[in-house]
PyMOL Python script that loads the backbone (N, CA, C, O; Angstrom):
from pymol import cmd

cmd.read_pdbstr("""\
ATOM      1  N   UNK A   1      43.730 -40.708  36.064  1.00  0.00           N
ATOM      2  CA  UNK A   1      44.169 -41.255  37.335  1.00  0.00           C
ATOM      3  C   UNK A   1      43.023 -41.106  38.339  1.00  0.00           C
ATOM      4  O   UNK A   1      42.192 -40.240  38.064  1.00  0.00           O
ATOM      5  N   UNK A   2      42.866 -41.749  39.354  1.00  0.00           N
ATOM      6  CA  UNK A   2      41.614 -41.971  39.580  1.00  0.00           C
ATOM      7  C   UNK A   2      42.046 -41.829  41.178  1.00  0.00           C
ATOM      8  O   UNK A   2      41.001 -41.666  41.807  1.00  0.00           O
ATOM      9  N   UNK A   3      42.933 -41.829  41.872  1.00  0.00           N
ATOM     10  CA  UNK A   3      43.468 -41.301  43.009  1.00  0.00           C
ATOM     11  C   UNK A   3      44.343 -40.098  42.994  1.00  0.00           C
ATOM     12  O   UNK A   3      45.422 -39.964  42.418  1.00  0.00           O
ATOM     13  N   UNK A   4      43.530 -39.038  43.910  1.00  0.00           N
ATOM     14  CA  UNK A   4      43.397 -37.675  43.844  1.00  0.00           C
ATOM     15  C   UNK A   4      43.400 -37.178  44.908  1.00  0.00           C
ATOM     16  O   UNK A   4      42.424 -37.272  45.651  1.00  0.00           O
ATOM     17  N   UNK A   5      44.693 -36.411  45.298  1.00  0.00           N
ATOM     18  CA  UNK A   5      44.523 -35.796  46.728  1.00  0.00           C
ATOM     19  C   UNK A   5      44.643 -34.525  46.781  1.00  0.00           C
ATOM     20  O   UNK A   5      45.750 -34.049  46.529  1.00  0.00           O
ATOM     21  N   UNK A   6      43.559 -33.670  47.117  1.00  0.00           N
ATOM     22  CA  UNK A   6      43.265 -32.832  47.308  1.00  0.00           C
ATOM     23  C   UNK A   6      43.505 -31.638  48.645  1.00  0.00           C
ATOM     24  O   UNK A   6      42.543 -30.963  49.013  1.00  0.00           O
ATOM     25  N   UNK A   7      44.406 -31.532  49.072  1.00  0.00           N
ATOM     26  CA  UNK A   7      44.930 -30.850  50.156  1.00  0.00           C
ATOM     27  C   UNK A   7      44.482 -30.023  50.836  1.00  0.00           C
ATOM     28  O   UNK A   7      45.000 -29.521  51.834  1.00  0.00           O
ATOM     29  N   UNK A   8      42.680 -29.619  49.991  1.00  0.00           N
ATOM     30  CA  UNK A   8      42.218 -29.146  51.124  1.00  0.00           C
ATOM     31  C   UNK A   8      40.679 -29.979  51.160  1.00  0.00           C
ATOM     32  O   UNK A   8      39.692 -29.245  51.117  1.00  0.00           O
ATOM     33  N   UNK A   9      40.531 -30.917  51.209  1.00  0.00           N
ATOM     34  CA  UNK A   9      39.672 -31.892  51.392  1.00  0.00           C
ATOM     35  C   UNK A   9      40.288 -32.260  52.745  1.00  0.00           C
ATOM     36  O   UNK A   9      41.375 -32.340  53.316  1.00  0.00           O
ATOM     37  N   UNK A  10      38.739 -32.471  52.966  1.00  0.00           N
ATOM     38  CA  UNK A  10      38.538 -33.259  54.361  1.00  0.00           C
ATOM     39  C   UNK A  10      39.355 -34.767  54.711  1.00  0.00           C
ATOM     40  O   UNK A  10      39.597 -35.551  53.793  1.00  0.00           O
ATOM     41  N   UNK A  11      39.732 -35.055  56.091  1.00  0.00           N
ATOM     42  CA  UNK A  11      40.320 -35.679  56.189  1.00  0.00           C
ATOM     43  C   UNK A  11      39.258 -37.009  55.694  1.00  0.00           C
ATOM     44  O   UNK A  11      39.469 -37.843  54.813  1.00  0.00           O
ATOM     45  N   UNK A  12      38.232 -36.887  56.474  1.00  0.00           N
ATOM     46  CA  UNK A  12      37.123 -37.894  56.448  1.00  0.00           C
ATOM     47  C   UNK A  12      36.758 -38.361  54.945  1.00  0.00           C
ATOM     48  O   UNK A  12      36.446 -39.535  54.745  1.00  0.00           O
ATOM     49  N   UNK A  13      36.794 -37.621  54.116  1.00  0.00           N
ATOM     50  CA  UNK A  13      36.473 -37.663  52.571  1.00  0.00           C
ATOM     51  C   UNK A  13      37.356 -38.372  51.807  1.00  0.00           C
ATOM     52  O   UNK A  13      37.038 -39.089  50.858  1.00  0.00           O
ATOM     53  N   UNK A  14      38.265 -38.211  52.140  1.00  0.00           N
ATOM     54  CA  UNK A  14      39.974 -38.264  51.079  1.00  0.00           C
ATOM     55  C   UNK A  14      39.852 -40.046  52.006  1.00  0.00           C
ATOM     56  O   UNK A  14      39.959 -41.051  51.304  1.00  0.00           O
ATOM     57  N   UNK A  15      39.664 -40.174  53.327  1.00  0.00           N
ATOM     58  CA  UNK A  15      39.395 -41.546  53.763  1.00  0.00           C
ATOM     59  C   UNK A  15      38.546 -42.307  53.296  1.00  0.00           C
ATOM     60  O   UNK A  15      38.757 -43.417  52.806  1.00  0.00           O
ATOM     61  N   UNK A  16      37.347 -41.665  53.439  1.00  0.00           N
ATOM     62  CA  UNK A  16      35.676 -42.640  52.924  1.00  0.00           C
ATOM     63  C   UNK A  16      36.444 -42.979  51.510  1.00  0.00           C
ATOM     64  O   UNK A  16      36.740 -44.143  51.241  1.00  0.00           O
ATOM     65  N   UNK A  17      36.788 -41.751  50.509  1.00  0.00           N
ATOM     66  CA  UNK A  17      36.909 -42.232  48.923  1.00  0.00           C
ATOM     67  C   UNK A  17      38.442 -42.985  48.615  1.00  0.00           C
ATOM     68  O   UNK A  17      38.684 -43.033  47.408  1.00  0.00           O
ATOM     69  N   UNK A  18      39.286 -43.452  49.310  1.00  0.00           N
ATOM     70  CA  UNK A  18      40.910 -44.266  49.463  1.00  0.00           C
ATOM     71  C   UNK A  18      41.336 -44.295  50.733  1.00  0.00           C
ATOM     72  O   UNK A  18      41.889 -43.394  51.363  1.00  0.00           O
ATOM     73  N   UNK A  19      40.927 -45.853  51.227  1.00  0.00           N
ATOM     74  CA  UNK A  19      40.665 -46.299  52.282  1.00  0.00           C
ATOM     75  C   UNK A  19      42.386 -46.503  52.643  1.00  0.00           C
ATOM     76  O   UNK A  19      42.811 -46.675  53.786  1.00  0.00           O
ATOM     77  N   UNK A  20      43.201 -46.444  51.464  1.00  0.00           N
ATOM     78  CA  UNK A  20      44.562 -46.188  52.021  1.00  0.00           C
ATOM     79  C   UNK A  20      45.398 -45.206  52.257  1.00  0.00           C
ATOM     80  O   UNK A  20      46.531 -45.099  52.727  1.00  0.00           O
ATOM     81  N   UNK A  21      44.532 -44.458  51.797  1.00  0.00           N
ATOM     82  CA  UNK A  21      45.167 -42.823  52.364  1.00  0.00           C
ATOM     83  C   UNK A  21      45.340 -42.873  54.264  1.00  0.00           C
ATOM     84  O   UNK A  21      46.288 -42.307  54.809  1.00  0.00           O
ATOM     85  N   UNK A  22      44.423 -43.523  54.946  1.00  0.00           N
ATOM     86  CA  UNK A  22      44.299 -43.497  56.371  1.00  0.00           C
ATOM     87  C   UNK A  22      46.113 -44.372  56.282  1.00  0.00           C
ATOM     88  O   UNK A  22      46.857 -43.730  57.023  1.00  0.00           O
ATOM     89  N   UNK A  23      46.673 -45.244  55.787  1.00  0.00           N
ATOM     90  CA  UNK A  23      47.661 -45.936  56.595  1.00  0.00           C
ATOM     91  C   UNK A  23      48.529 -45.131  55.967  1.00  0.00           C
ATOM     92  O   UNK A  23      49.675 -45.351  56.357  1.00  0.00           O
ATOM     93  N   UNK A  24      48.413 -43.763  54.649  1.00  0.00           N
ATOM     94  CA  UNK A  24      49.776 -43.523  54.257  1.00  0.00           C
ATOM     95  C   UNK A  24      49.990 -41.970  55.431  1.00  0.00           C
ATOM     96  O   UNK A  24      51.070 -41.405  55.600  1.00  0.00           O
ATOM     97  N   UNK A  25      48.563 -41.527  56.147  1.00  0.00           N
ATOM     98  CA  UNK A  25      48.751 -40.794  56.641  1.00  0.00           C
ATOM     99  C   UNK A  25      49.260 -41.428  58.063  1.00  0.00           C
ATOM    100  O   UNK A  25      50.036 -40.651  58.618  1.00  0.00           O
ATOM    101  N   UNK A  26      49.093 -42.299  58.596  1.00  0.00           N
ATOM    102  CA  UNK A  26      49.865 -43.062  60.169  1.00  0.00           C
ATOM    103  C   UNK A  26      51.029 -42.983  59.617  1.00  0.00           C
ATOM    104  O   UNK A  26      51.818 -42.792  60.542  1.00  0.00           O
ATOM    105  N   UNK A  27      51.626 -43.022  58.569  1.00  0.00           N
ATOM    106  CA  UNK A  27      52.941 -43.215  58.269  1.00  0.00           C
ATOM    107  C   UNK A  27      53.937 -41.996  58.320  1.00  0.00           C
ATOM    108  O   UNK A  27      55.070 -41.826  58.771  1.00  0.00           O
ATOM    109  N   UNK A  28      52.805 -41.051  57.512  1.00  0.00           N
ATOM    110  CA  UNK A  28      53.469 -39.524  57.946  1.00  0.00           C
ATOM    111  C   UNK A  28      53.543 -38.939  59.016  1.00  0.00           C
ATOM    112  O   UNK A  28      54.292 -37.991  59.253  1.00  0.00           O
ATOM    113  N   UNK A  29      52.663 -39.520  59.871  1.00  0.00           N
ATOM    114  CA  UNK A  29      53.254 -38.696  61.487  1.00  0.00           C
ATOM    115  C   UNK A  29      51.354 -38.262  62.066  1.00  0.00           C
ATOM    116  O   UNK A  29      51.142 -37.514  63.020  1.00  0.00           O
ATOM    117  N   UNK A  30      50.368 -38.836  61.348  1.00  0.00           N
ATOM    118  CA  UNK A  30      49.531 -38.229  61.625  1.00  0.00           C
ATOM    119  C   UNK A  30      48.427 -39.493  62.574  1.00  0.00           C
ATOM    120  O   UNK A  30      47.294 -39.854  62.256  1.00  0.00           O
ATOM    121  N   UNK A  31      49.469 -40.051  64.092  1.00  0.00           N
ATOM    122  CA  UNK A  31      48.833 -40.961  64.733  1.00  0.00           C
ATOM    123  C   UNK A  31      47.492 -40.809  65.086  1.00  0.00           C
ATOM    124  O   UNK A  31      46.783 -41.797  64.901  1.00  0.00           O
ATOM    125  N   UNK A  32      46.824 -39.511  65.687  1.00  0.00           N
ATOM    126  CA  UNK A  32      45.466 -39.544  65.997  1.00  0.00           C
ATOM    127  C   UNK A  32      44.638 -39.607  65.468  1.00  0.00           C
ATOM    128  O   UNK A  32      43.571 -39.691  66.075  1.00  0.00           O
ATOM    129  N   UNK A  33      44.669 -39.600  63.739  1.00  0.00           N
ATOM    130  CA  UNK A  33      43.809 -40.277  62.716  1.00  0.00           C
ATOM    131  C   UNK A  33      43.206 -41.516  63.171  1.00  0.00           C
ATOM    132  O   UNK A  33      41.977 -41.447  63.141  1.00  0.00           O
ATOM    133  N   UNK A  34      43.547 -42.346  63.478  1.00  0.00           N
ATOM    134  CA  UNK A  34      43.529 -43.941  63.433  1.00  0.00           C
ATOM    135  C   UNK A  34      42.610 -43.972  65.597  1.00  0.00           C
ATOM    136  O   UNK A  34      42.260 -44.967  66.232  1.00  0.00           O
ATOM    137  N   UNK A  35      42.568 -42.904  65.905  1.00  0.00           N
ATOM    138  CA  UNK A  35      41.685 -43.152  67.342  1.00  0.00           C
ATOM    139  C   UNK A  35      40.444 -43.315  67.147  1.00  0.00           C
ATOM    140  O   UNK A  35      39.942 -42.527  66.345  1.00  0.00           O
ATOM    141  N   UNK A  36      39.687 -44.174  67.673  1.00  0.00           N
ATOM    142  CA  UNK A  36      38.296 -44.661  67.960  1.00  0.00           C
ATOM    143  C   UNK A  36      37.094 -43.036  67.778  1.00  0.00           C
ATOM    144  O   UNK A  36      36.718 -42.457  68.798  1.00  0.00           O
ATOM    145  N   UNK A  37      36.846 -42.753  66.960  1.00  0.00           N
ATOM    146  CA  UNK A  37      36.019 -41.662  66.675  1.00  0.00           C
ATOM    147  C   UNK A  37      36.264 -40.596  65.896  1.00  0.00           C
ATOM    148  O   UNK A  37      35.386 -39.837  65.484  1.00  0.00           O
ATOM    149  N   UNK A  38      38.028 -40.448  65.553  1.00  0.00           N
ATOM    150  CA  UNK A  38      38.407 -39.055  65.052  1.00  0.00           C
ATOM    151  C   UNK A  38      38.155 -38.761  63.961  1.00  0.00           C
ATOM    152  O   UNK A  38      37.962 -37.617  63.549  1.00  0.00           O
ATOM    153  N   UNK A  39      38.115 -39.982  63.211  1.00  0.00           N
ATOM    154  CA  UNK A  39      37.593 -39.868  61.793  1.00  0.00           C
ATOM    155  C   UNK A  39      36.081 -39.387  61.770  1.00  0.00           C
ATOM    156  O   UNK A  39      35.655 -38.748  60.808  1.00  0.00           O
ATOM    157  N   UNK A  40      35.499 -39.623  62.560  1.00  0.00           N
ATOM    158  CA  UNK A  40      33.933 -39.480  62.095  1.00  0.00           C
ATOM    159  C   UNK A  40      33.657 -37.961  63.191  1.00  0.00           C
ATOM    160  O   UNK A  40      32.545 -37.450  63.321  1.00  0.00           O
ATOM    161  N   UNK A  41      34.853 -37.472  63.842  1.00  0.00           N
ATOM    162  CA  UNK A  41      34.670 -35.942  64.367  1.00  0.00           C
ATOM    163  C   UNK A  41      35.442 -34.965  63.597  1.00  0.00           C
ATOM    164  O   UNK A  41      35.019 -34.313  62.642  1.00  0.00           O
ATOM    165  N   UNK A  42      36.793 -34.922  64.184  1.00  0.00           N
ATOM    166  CA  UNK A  42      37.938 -33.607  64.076  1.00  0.00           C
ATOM    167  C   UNK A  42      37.941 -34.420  62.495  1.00  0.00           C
ATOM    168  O   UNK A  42      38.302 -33.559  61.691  1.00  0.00           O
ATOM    169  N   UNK A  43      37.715 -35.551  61.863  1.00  0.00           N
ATOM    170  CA  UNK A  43      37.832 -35.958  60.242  1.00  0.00           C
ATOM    171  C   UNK A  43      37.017 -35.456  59.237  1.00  0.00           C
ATOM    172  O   UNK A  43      37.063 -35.618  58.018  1.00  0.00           O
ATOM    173  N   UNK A  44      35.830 -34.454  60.349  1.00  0.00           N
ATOM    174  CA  UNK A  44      34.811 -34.258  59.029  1.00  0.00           C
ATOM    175  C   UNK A  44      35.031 -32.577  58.851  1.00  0.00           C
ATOM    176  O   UNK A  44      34.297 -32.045  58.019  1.00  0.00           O
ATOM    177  N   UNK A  45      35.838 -31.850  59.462  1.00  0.00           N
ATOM    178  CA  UNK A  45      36.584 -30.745  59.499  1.00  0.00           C
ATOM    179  C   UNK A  45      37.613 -30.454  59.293  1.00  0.00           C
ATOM    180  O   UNK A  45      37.700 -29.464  58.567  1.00  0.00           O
ATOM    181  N   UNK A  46      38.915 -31.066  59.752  1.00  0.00           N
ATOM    182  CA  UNK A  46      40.184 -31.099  59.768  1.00  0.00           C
ATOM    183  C   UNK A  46      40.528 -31.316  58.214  1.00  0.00           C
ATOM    184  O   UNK A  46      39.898 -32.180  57.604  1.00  0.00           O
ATOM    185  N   UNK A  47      41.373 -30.662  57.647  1.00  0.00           N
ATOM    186  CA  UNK A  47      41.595 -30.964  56.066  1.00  0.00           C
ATOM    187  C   UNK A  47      43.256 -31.227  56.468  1.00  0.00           C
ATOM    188  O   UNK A  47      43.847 -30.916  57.501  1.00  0.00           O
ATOM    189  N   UNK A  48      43.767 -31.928  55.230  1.00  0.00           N
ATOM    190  CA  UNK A  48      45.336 -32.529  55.387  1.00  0.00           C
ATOM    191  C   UNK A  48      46.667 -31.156  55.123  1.00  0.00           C
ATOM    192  O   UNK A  48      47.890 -31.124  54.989  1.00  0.00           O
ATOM    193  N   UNK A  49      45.406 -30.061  55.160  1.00  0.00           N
ATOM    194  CA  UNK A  49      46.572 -29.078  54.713  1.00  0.00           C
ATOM    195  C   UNK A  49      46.883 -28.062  56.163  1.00  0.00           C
ATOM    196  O   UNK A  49      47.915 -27.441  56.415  1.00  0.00           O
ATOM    197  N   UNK A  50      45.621 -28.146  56.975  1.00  0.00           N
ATOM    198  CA  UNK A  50      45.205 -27.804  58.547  1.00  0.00           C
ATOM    199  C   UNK A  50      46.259 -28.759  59.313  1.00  0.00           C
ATOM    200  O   UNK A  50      47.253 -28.372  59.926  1.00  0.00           O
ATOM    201  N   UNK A  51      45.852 -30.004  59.153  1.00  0.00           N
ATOM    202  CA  UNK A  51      46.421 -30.748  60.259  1.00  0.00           C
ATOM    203  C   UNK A  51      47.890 -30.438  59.664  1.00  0.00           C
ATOM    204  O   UNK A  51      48.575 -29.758  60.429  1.00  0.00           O
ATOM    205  N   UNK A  52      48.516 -30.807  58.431  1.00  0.00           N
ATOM    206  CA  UNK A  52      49.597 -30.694  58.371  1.00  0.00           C
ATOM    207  C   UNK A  52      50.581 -29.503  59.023  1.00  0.00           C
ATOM    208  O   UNK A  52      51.804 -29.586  58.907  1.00  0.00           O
ATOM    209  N   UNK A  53      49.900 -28.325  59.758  1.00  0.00           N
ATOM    210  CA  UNK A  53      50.224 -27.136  59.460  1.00  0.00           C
ATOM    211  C   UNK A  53      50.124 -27.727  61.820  1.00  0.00           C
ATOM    212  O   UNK A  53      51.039 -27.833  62.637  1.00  0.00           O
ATOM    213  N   UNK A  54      48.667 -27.915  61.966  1.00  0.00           N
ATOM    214  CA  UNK A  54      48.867 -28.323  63.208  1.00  0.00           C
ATOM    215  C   UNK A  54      49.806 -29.328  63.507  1.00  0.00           C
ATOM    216  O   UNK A  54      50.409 -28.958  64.515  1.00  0.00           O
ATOM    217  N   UNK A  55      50.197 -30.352  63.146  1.00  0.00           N
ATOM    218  CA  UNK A  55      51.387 -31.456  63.404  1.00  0.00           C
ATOM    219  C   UNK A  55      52.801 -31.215  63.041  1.00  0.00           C
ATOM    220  O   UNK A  55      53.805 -31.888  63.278  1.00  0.00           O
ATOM    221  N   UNK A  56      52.612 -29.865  62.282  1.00  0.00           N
ATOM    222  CA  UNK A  56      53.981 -29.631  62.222  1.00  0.00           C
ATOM    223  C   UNK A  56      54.833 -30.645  60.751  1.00  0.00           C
ATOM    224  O   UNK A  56      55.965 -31.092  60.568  1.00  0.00           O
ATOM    225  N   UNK A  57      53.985 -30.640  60.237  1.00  0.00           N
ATOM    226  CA  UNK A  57      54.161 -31.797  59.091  1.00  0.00           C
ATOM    227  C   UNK A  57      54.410 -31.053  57.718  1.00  0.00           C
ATOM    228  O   UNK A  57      53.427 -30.779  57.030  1.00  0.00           O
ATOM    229  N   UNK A  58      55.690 -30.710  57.282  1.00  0.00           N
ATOM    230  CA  UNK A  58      56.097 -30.674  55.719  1.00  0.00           C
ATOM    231  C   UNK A  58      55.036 -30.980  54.533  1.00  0.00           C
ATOM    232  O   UNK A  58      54.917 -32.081  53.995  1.00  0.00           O
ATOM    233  N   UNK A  59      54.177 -29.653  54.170  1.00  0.00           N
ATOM    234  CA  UNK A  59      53.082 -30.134  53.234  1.00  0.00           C
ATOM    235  C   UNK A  59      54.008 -30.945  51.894  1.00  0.00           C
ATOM    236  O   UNK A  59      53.424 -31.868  51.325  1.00  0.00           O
ATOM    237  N   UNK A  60      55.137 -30.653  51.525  1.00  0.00           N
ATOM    238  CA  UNK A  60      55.523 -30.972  50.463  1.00  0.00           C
ATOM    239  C   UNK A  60      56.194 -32.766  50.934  1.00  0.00           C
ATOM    240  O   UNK A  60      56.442 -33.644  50.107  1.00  0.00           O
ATOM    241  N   UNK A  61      56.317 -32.860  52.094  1.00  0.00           N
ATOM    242  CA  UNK A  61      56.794 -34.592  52.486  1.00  0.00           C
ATOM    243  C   UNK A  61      55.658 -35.335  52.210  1.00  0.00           C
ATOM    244  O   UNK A  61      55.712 -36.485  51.775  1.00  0.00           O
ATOM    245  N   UNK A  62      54.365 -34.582  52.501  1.00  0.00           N
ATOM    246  CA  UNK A  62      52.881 -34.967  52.431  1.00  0.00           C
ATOM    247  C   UNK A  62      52.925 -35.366  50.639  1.00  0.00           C
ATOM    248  O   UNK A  62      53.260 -36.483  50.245  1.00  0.00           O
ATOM    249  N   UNK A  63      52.590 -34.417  49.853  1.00  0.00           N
ATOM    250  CA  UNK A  63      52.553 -34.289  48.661  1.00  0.00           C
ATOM    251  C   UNK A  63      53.590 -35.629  47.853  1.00  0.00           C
ATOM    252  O   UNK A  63      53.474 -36.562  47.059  1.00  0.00           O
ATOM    253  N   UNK A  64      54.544 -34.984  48.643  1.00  0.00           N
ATOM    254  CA  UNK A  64      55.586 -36.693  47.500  1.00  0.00           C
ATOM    255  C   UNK A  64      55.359 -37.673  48.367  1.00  0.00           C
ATOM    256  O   UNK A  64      54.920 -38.551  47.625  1.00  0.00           O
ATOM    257  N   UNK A  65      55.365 -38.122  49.473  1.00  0.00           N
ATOM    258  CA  UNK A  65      54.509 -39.293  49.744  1.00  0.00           C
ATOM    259  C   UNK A  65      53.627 -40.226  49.090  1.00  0.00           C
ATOM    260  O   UNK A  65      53.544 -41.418  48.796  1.00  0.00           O
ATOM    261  N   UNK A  66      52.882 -38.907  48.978  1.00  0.00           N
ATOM    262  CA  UNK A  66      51.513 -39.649  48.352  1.00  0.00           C
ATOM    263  C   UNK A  66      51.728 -39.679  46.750  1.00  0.00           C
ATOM    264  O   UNK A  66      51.218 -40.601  46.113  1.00  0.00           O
ATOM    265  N   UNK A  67      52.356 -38.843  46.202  1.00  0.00           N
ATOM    266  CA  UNK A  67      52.576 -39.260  45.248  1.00  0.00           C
ATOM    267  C   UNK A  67      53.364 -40.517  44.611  1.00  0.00           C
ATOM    268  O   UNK A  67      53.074 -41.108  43.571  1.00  0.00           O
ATOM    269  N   UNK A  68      54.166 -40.712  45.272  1.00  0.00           N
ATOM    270  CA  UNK A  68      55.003 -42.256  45.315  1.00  0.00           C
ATOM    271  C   UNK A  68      54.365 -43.359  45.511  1.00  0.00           C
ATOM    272  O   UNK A  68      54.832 -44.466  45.242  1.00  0.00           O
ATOM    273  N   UNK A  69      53.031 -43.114  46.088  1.00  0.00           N
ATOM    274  CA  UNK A  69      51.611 -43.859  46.501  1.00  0.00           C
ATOM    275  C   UNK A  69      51.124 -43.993  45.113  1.00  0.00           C
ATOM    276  O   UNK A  69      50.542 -45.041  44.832  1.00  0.00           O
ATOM    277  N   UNK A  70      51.260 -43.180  44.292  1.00  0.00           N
ATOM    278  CA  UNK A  70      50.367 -43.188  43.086  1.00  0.00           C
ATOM    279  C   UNK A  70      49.151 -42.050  43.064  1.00  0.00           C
ATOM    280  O   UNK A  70      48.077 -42.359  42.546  1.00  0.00           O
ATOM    281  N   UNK A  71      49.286 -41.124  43.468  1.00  0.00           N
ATOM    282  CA  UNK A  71      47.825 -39.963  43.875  1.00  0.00           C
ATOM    283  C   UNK A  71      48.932 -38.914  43.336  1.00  0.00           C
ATOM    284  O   UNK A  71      50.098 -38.683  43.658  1.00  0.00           O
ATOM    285  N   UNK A  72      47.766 -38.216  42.069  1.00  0.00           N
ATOM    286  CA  UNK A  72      47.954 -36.870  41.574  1.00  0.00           C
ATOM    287  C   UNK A  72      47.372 -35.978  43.155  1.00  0.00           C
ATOM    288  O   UNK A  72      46.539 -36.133  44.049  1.00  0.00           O
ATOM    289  N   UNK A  73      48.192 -35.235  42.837  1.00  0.00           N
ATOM    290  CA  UNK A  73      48.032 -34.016  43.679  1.00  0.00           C
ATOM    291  C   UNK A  73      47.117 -32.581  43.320  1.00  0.00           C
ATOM    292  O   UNK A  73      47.658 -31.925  42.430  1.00  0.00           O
ATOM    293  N   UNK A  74      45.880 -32.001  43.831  1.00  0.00           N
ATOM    294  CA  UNK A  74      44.700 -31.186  43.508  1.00  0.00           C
ATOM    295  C   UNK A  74      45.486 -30.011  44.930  1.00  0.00           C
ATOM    296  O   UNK A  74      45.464 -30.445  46.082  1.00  0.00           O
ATOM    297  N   UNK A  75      46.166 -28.480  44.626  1.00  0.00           N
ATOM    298  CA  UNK A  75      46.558 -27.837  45.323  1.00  0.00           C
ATOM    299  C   UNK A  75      45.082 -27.393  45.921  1.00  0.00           C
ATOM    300  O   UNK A  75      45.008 -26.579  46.841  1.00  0.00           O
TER     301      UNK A  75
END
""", "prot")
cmd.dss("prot")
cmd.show_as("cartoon", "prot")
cmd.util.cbc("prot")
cmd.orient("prot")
């Protein structure tokens, strides 16, 4: 399987390498992804297991999400 999300990878990374990970994360609750710069700042630090934890976001809603997406999950 060739889509792989890694939960503590960078936001910016997990974007650059599945350019649809950015719309499955707007979907989960994670709007300031998608602002004019964040990806290429708080994206090259921020990992999906950080923000999830800052947004208040269910790592495991995260996890089957994306898995329903088709992405094995890397704890």
């Amino acid at each position: 399987m060739d889509k792989v999300l890694d939960m503590n990878q960078t936001v910016y990374e997990l974007c650059s390498s599945h350019p649809d990970a950015m719309e499955i994360m707007l979907e989960l609750g994670f709007k300031n992804i998608a602002e004019p710069g964040m990806l290429q700042t708080a994206g090259r630090f921020m990992t999906l297991a950080k923000g999830a934890k800052m947004k208040k976001i269910d790592p495991e809603l995260i996890k089957s999400t994306f898995r329903s997406k088709g992405y094995a999950i890397i704890e």
